[in-house]
PDB file of N, CA, C, O and CB in Angstrom:
ATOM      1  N   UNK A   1     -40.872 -32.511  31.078  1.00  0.00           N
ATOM      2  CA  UNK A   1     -39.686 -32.107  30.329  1.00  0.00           C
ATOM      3  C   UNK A   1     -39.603 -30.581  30.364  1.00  0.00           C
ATOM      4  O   UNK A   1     -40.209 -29.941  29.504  1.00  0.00           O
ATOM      5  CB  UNK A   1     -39.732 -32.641  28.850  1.00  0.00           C
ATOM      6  N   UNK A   2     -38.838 -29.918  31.372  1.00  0.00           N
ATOM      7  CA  UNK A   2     -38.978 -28.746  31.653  1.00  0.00           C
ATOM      8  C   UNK A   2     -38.211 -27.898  30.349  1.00  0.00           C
ATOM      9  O   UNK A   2     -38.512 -26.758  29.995  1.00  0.00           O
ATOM     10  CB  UNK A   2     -38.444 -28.557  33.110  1.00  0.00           C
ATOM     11  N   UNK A   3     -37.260 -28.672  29.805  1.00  0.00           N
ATOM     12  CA  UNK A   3     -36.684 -27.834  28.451  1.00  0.00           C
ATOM     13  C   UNK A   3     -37.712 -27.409  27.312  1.00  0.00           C
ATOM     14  O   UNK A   3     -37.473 -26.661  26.365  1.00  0.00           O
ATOM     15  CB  UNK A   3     -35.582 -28.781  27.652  1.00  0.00           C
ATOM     16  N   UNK A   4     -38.966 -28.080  27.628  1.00  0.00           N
ATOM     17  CA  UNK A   4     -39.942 -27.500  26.473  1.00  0.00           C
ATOM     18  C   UNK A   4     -40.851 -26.502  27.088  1.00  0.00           C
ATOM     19  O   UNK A   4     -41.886 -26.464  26.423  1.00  0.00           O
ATOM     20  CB  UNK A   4     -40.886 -28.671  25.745  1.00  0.00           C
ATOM     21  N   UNK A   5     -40.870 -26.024  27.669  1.00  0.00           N
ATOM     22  CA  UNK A   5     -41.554 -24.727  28.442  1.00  0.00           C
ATOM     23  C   UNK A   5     -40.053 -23.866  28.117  1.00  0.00           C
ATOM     24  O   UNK A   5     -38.922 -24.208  28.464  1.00  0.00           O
ATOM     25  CB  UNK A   5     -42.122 -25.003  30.534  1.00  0.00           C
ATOM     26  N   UNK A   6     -40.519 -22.479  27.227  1.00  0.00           N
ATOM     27  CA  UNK A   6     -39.916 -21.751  26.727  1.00  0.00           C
ATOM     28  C   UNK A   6     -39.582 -20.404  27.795  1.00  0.00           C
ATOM     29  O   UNK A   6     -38.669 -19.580  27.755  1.00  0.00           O
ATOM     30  CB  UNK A   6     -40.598 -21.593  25.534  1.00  0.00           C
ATOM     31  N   UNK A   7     -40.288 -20.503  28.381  1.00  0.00           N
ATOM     32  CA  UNK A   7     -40.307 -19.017  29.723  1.00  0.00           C
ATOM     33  C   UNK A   7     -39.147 -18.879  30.239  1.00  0.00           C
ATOM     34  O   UNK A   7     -38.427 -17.917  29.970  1.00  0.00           O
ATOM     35  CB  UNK A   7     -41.284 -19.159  31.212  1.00  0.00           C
ATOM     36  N   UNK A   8     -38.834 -19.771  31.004  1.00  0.00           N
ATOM     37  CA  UNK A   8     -37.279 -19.786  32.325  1.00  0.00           C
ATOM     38  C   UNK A   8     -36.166 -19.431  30.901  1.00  0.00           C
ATOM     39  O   UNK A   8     -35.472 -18.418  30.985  1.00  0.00           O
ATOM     40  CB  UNK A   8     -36.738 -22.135  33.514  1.00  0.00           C
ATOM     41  N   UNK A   9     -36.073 -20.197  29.808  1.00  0.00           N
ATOM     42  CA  UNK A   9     -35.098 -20.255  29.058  1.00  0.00           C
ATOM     43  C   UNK A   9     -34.980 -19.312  27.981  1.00  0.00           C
ATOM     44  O   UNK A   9     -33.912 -19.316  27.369  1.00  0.00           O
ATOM     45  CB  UNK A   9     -35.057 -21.357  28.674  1.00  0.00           C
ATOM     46  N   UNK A  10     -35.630 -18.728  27.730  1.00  0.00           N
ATOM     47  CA  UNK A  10     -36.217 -17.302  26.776  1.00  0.00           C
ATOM     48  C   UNK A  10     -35.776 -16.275  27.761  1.00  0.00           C
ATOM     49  O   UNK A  10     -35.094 -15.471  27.126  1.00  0.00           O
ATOM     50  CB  UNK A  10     -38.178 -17.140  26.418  1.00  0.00           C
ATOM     51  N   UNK A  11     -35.838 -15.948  28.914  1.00  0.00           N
ATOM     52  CA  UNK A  11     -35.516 -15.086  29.670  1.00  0.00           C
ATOM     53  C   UNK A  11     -33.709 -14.564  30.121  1.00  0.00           C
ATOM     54  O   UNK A  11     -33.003 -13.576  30.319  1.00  0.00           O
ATOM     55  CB  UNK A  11     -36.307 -15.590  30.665  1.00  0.00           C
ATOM     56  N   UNK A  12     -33.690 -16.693  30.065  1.00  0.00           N
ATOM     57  CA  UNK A  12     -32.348 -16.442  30.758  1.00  0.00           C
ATOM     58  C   UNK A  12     -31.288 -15.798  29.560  1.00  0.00           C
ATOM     59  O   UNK A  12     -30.501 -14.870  29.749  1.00  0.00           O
ATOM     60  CB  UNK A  12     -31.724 -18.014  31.451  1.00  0.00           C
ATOM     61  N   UNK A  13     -31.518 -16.648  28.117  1.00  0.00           N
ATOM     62  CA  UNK A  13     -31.178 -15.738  26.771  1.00  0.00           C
ATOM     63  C   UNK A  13     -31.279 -14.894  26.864  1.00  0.00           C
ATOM     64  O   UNK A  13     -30.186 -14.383  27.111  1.00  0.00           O
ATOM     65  CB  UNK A  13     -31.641 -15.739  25.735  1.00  0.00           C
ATOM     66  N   UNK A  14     -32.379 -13.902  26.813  1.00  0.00           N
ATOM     67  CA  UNK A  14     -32.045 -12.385  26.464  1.00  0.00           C
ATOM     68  C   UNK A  14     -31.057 -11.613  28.147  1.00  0.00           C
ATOM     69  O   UNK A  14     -30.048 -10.924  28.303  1.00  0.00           O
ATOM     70  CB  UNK A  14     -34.034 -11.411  26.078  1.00  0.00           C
ATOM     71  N   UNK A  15     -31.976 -12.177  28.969  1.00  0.00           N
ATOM     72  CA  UNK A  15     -30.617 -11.658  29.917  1.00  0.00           C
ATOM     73  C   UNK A  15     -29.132 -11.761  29.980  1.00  0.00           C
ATOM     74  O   UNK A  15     -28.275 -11.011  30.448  1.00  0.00           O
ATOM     75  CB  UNK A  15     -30.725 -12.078  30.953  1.00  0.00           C
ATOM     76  N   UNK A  16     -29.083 -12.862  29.394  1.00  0.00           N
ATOM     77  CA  UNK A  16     -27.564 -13.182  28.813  1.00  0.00           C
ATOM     78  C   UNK A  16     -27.310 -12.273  28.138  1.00  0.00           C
ATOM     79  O   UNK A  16     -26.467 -11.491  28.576  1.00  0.00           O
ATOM     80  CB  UNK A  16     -27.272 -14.367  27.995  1.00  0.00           C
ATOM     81  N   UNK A  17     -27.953 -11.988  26.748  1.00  0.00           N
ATOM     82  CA  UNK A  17     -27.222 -11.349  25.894  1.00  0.00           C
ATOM     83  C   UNK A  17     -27.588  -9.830  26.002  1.00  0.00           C
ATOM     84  O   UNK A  17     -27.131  -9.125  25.102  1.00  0.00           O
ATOM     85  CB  UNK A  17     -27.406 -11.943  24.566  1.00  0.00           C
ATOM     86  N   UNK A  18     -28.349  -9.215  26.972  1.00  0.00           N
ATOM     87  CA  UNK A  18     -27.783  -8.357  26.991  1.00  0.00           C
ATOM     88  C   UNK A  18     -26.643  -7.942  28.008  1.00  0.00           C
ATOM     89  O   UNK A  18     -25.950  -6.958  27.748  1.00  0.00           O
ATOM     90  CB  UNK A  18     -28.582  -7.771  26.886  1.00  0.00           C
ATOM     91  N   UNK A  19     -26.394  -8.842  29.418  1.00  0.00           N
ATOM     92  CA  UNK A  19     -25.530  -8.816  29.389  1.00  0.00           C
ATOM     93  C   UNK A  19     -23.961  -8.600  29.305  1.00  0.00           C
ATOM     94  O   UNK A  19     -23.065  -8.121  30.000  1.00  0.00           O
ATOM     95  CB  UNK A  19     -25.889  -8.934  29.333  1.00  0.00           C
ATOM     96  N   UNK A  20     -24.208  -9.566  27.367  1.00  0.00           N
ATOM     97  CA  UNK A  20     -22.778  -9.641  26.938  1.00  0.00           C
ATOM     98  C   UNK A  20     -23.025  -7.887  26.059  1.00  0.00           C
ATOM     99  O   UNK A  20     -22.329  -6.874  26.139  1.00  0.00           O
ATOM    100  CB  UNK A  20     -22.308 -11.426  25.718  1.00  0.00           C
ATOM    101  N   UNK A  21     -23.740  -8.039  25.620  1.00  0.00           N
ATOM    102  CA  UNK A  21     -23.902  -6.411  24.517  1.00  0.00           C
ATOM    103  C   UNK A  21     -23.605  -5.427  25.607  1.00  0.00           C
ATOM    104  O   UNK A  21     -22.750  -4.663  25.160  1.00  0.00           O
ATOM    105  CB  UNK A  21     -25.820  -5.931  23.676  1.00  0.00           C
ATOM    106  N   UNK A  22     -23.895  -5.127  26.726  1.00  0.00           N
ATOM    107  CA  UNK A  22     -23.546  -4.037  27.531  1.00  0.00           C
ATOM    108  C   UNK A  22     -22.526  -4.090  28.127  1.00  0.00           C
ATOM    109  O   UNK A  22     -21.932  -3.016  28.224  1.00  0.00           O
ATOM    110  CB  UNK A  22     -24.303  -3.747  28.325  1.00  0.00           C
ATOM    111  N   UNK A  23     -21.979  -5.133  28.676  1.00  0.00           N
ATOM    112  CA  UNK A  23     -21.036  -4.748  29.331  1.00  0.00           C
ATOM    113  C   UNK A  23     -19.488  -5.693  28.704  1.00  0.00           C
ATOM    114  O   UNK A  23     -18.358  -5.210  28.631  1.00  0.00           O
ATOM    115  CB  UNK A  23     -21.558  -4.952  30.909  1.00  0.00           C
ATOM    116  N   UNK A  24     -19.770  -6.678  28.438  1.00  0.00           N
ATOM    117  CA  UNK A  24     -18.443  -7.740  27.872  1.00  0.00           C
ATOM    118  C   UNK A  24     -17.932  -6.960  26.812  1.00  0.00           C
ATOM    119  O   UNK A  24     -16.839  -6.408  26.938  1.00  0.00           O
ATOM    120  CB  UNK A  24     -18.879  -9.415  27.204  1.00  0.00           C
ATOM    121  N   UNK A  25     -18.706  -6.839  25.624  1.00  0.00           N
ATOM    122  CA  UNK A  25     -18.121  -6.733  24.214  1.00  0.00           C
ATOM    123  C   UNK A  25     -18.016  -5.026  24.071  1.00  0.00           C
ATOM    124  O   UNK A  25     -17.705  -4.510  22.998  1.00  0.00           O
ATOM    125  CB  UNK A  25     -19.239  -7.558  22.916  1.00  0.00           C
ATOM    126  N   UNK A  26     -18.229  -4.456  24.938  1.00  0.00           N
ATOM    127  CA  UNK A  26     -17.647  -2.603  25.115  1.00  0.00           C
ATOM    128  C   UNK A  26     -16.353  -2.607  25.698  1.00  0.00           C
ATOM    129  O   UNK A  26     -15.472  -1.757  25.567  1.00  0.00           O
ATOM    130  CB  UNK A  26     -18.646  -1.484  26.300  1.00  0.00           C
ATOM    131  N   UNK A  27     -16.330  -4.011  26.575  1.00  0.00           N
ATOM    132  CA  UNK A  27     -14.542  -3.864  27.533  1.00  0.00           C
ATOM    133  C   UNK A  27     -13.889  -4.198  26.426  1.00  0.00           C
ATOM    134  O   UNK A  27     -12.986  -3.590  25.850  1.00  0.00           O
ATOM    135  CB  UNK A  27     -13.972  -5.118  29.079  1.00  0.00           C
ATOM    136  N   UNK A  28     -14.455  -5.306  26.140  1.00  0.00           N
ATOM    137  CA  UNK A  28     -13.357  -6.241  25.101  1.00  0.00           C
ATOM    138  C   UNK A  28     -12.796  -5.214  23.601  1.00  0.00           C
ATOM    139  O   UNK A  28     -11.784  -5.459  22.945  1.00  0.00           O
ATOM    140  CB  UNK A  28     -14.476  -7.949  24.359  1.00  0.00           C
ATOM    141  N   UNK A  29     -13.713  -4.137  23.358  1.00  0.00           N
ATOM    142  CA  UNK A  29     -14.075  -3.552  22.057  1.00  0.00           C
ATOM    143  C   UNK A  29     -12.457  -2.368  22.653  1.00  0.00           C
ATOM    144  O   UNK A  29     -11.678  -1.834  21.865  1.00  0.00           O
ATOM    145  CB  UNK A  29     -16.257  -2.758  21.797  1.00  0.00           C
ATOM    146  N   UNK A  30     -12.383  -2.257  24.369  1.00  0.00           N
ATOM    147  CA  UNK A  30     -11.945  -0.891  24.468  1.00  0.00           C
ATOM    148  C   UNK A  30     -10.232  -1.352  24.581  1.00  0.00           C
ATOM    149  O   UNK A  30      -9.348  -0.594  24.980  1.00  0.00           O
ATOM    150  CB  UNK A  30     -12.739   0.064  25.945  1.00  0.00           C
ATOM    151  N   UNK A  31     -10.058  -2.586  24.186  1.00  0.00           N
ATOM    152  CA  UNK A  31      -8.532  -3.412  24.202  1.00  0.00           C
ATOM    153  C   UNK A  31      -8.095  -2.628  23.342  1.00  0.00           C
ATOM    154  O   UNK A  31      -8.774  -2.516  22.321  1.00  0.00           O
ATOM    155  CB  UNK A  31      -8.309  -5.074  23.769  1.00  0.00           C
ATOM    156  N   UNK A  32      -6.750  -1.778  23.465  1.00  0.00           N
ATOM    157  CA  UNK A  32      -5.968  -2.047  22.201  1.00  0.00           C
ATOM    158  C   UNK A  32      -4.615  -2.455  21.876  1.00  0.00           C
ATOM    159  O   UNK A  32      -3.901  -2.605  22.867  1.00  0.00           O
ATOM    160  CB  UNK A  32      -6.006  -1.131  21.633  1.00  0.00           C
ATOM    161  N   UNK A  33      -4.035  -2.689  20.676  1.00  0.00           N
ATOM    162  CA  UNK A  33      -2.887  -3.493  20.444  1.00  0.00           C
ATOM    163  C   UNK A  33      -1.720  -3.054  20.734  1.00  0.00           C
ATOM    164  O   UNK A  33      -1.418  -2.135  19.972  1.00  0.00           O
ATOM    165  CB  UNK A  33      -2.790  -3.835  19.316  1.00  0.00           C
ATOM    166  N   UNK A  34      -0.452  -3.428  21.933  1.00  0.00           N
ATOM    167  CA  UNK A  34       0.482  -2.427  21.605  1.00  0.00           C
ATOM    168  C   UNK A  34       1.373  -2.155  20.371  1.00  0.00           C
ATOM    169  O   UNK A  34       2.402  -1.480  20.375  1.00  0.00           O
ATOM    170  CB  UNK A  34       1.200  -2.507  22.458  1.00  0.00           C
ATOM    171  N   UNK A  35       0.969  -2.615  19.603  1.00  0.00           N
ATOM    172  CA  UNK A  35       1.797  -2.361  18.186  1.00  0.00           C
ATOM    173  C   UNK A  35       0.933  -2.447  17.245  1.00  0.00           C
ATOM    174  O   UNK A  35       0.260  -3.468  17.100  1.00  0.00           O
ATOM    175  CB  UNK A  35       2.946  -3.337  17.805  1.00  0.00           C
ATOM    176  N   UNK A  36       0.812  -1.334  16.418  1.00  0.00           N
ATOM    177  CA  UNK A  36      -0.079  -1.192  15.263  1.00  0.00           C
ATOM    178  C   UNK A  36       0.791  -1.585  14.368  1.00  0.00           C
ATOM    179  O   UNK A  36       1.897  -1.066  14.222  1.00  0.00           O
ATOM    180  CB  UNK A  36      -0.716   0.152  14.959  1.00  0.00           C
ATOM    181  N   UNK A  37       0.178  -2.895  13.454  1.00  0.00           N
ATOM    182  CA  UNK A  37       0.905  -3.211  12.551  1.00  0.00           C
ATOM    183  C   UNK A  37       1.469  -2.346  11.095  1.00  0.00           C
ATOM    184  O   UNK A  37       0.576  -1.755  10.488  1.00  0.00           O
ATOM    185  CB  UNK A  37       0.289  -4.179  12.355  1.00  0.00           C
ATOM    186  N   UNK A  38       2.596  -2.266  10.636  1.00  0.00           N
ATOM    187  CA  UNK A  38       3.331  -1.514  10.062  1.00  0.00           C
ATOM    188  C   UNK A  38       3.106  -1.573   8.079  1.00  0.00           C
ATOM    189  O   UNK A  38       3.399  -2.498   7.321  1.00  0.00           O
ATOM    190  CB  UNK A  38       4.758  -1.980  10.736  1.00  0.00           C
ATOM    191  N   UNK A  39       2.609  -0.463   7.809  1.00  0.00           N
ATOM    192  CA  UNK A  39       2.287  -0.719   6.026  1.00  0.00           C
ATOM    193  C   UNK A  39       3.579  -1.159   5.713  1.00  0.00           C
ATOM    194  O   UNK A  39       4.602  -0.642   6.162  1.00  0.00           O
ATOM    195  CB  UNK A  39       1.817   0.773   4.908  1.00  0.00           C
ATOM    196  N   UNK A  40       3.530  -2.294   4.797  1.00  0.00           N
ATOM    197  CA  UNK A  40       4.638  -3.054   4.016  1.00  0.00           C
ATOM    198  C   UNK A  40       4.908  -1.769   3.014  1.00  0.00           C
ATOM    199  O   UNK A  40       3.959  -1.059   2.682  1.00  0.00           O
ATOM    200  CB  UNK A  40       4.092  -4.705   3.164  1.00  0.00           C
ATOM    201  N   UNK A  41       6.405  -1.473   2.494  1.00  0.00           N
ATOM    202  CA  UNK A  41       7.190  -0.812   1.851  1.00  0.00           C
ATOM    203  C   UNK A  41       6.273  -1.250   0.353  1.00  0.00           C
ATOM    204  O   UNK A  41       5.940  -2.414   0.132  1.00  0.00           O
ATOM    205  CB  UNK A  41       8.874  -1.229   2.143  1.00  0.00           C
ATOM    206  N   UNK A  42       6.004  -0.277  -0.441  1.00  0.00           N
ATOM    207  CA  UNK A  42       5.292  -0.599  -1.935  1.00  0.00           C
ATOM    208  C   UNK A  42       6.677  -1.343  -2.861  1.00  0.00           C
ATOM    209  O   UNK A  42       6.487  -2.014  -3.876  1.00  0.00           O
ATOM    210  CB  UNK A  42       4.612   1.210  -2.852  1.00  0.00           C
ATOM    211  N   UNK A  43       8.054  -1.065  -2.278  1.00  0.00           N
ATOM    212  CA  UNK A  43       9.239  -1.673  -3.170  1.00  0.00           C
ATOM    213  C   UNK A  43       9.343  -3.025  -3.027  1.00  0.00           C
ATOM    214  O   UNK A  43       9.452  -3.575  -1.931  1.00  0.00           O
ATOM    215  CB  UNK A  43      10.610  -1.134  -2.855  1.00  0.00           C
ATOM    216  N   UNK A  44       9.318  -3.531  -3.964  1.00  0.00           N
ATOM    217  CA  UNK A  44       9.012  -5.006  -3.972  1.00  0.00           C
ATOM    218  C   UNK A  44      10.900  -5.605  -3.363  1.00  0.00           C
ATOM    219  O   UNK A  44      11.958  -4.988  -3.482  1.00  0.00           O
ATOM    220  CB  UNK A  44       8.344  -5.620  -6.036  1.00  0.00           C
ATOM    221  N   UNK A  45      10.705  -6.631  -2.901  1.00  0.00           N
ATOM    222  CA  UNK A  45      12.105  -7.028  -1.969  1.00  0.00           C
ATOM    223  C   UNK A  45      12.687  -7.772  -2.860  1.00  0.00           C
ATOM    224  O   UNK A  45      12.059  -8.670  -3.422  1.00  0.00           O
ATOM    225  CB  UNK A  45      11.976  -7.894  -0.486  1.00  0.00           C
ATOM    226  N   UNK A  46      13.785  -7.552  -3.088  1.00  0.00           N
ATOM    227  CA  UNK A  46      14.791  -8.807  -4.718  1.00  0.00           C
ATOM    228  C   UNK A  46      15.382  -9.752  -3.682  1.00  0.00           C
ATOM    229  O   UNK A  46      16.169  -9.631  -2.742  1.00  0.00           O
ATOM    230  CB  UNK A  46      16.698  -7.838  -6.082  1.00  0.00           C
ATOM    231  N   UNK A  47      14.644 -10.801  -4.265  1.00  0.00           N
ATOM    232  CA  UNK A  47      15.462 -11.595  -3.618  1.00  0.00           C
ATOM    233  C   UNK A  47      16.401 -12.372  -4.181  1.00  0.00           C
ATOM    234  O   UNK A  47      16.096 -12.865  -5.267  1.00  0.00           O
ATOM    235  CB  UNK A  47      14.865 -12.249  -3.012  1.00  0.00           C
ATOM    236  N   UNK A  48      17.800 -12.693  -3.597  1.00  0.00           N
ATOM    237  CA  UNK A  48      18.783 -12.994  -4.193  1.00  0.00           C
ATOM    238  C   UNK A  48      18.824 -14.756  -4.122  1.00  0.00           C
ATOM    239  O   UNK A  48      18.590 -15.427  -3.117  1.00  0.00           O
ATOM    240  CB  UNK A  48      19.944 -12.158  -3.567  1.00  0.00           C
ATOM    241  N   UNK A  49      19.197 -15.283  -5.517  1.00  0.00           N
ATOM    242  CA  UNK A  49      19.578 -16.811  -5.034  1.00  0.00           C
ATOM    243  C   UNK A  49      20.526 -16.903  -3.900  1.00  0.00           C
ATOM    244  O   UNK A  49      21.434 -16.198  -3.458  1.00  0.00           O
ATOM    245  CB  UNK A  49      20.267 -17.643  -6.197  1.00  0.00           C
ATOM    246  N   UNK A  50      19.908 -18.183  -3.553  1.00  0.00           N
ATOM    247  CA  UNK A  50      21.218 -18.666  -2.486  1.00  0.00           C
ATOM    248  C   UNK A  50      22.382 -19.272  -2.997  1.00  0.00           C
ATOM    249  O   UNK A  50      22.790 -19.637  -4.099  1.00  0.00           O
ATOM    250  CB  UNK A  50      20.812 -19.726  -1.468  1.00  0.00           C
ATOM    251  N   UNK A  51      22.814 -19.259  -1.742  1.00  0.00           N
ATOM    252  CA  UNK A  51      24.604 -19.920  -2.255  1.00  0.00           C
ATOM    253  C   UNK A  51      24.312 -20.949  -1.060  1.00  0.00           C
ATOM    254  O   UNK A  51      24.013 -20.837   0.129  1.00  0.00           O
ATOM    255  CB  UNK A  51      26.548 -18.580  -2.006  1.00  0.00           C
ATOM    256  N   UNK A  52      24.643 -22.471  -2.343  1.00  0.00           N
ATOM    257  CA  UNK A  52      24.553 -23.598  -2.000  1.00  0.00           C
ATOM    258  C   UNK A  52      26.097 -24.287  -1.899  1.00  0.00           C
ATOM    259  O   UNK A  52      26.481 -24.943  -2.868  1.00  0.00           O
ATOM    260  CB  UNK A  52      23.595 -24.179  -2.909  1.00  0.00           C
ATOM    261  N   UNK A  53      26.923 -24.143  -0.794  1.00  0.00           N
ATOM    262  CA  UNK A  53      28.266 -24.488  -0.809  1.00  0.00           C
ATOM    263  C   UNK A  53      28.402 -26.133  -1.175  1.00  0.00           C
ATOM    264  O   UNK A  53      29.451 -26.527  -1.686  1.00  0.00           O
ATOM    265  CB  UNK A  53      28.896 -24.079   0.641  1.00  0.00           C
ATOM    266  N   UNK A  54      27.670 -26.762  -0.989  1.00  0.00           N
ATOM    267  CA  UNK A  54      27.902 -28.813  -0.763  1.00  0.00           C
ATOM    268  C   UNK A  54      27.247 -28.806  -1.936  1.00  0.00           C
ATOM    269  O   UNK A  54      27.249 -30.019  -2.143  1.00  0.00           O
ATOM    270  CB  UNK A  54      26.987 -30.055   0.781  1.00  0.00           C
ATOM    271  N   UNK A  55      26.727 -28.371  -2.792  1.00  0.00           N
ATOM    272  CA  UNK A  55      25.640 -28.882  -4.280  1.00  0.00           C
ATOM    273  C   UNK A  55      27.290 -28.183  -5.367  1.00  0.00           C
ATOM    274  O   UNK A  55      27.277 -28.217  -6.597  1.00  0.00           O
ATOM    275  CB  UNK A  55      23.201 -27.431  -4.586  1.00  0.00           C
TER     276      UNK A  55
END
Protein backbone atom coordinates (compact mmCIF):
# COMPACT_ATOMS: atom_id res chain seq x y z
CA UNK A 1 0.00 0.00 0.00
CA UNK A 2 2.21 2.63 -1.33
CA UNK A 3 -0.17 5.54 0.14
CA UNK A 4 1.23 4.66 3.59
CA UNK A 5 4.87 5.39 2.96
CA UNK A 6 4.86 9.13 3.65
CA UNK A 7 8.16 10.17 1.49
CA UNK A 8 6.92 10.39 -2.38
CA UNK A 9 3.74 12.18 -0.86
CA UNK A 10 5.23 14.60 1.81
CA UNK A 11 7.46 15.85 -0.89
CA UNK A 12 5.08 16.15 -3.59
CA UNK A 13 2.94 18.54 -0.86
CA UNK A 14 5.42 20.81 0.03
CA UNK A 15 6.52 21.10 -3.60
CA UNK A 16 3.11 21.87 -4.41
CA UNK A 17 2.68 24.38 -2.07
CA UNK A 18 5.38 26.11 -2.54
CA UNK A 19 4.74 26.22 -5.79
CA UNK A 20 1.34 27.79 -5.28
CA UNK A 21 2.95 30.47 -2.49
CA UNK A 22 5.55 31.62 -5.09
CA UNK A 23 4.31 31.86 -8.00
CA UNK A 24 0.14 31.33 -8.33
CA UNK A 25 -1.12 33.40 -5.40
CA UNK A 26 1.52 36.64 -6.21
CA UNK A 27 -0.15 36.58 -9.99
CA UNK A 28 -3.48 36.08 -8.72
CA UNK A 29 -2.76 38.73 -5.65
CA UNK A 30 -1.40 41.24 -8.69
CA UNK A 31 -5.26 41.16 -10.46
CA UNK A 32 -6.99 44.22 -10.11
CA UNK A 33 -10.67 45.26 -10.39
CA UNK A 34 -11.66 47.56 -13.15
CA UNK A 35 -14.02 49.35 -11.00
CA UNK A 36 -13.43 50.15 -7.48
CA UNK A 37 -16.54 49.91 -5.84
CA UNK A 38 -18.19 53.30 -5.00
CA UNK A 39 -18.87 54.59 -1.01
CA UNK A 40 -22.74 54.62 -0.73
CA UNK A 41 -23.99 58.41 -0.20
CA UNK A 42 -24.37 58.71 4.02
CA UNK A 43 -28.13 60.35 2.84
CA UNK A 44 -30.40 57.85 3.48
CA UNK A 45 -32.72 57.31 0.01
CA UNK A 46 -36.80 58.18 0.76
CA UNK A 47 -38.44 56.00 -0.66
CA UNK A 48 -41.70 56.86 -2.06
CA UNK A 49 -44.94 54.53 -1.97
CA UNK A 50 -45.97 53.18 -5.09
CA UNK A 51 -48.82 53.93 -7.19
CA UNK A 52 -50.93 50.93 -7.56
CA UNK A 53 -53.32 51.86 -10.62
CA UNK A 54 -55.72 48.24 -10.68
CA UNK A 55 -55.91 48.04 -6.50
Amino acid sequence: MPQLNPTPWFAILTITWFVLIAVVFPSILMFTFPNDPALLDSNPILAEPWNWPWF
